[in-house]
C-alpha positions as CSV (number, residue, x, y, z in Angstrom):
1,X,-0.3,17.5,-2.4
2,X,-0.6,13.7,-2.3
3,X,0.9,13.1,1.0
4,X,-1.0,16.0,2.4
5,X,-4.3,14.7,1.2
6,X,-3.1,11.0,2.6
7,X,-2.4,12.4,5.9
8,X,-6.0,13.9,6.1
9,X,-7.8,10.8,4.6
10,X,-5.6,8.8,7.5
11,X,-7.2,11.3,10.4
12,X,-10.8,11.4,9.1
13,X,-10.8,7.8,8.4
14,X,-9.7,7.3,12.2
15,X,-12.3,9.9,13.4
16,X,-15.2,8.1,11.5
17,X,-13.9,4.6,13.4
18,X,-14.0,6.8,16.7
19,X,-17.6,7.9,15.8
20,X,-19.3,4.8,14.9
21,X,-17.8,3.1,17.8
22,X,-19.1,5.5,20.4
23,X,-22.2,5.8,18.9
24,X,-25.1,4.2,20.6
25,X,-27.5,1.9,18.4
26,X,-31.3,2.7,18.4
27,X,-33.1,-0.5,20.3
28,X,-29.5,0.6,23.2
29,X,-32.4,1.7,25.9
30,X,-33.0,0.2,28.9
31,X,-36.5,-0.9,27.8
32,X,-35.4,-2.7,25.1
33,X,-33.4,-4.7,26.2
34,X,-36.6,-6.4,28.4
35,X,-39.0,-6.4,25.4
36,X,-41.0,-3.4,25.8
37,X,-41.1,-1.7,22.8
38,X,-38.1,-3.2,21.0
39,X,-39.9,-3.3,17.2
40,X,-41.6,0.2,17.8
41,X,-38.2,1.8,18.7
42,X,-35.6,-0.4,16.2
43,X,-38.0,0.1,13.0
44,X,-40.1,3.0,13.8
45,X,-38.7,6.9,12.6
46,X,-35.8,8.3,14.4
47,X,-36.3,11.9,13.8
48,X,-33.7,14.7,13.1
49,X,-30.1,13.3,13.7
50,X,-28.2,14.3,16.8
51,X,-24.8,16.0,16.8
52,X,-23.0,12.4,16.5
53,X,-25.3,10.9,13.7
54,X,-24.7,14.4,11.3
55,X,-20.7,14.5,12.3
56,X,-20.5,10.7,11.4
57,X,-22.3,11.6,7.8
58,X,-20.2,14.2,7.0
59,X,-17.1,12.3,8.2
60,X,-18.1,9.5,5.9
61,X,-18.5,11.4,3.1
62,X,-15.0,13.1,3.7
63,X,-13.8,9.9,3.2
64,X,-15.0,9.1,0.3
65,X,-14.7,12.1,-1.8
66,X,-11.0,11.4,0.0
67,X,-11.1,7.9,-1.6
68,X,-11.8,8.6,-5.4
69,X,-9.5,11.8,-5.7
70,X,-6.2,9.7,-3.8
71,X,-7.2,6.4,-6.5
72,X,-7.4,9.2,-9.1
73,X,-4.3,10.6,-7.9
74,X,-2.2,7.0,-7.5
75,X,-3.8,6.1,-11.2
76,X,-2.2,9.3,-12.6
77,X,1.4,8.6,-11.0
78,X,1.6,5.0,-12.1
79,X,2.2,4.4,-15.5
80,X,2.6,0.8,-17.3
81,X,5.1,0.3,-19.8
82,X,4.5,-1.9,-22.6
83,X,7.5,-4.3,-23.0
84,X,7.1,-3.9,-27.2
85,X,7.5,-0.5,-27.3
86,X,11.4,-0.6,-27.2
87,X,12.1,-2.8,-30.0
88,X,16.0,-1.6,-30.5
89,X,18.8,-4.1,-30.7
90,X,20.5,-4.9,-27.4
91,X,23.8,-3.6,-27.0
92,X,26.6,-5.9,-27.9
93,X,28.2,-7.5,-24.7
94,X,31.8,-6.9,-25.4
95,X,34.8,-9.8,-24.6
96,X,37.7,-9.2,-22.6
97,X,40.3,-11.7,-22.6
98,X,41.5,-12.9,-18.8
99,X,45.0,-12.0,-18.4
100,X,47.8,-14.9,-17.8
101,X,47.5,-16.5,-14.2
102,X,50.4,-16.0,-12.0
103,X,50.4,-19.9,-11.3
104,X,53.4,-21.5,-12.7
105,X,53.1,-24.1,-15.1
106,X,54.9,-27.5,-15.2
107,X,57.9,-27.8,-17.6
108,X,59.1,-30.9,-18.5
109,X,61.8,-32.8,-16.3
110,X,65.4,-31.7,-16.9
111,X,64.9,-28.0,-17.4
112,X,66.9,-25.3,-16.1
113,X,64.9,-23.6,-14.0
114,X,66.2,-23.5,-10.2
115,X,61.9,-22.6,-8.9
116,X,60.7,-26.0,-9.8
117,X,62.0,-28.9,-8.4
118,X,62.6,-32.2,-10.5
């Protein structure tokens, strides 16, 4: 369900990048751009929304309802652990002697052994 939901909050957030980017601004006419009419056509009413303006609204809210159900979601999975709950004794480490090294040791001069020389 999570990943699913990622996936589709990945697409629409991608889609409502794509929107806003194509979209042309109000004062965009050729007019404008001259000074005739610039005020009257940046601050004055726009009407009913075209097919791109609605799209990008509902895209946008998508995306937001998307974002507080995933944080929901990712608040649920993660859980903090208190380090003073588990107050039990740690486990003794055990010991364990080292074995004798193969590496011959030194006897004193005048022995009998033939491996080390005097």
């Amino acid at each position: 369900m999570y990943e699913i939901l990622l996936v589709v909050y990945l697409i629409v957030a991608l889609a409502l990048v794509g929107f806003v980017l194509i979209q042309q601004g109000k004062g965009a006419d050729m007019g404008s751009s001259f000074g005739a009419g610039a005020s009257a056509t940046v601050f004055g009413s726009s009407g009913a929304g075209n097919f791109m303006t609605k799209t990008t609204t509902v895209l946008a809210t998508i995306f937001f309802v998307l974002s507080i159900v995933l944080g929901n979601l990712t608040a649920g999975q993660i859980k903090q652990t208190d380090q003073w709950e588990n107050l039990e004794a740690a486990p003794a480490v055990e010991t364990v002697e080292q074995p004798a090294s193969d590496v011959p040791v030194e006897e004193e001069k005048g022995s009998n052994n033939p491996d080390v020389p005097n």
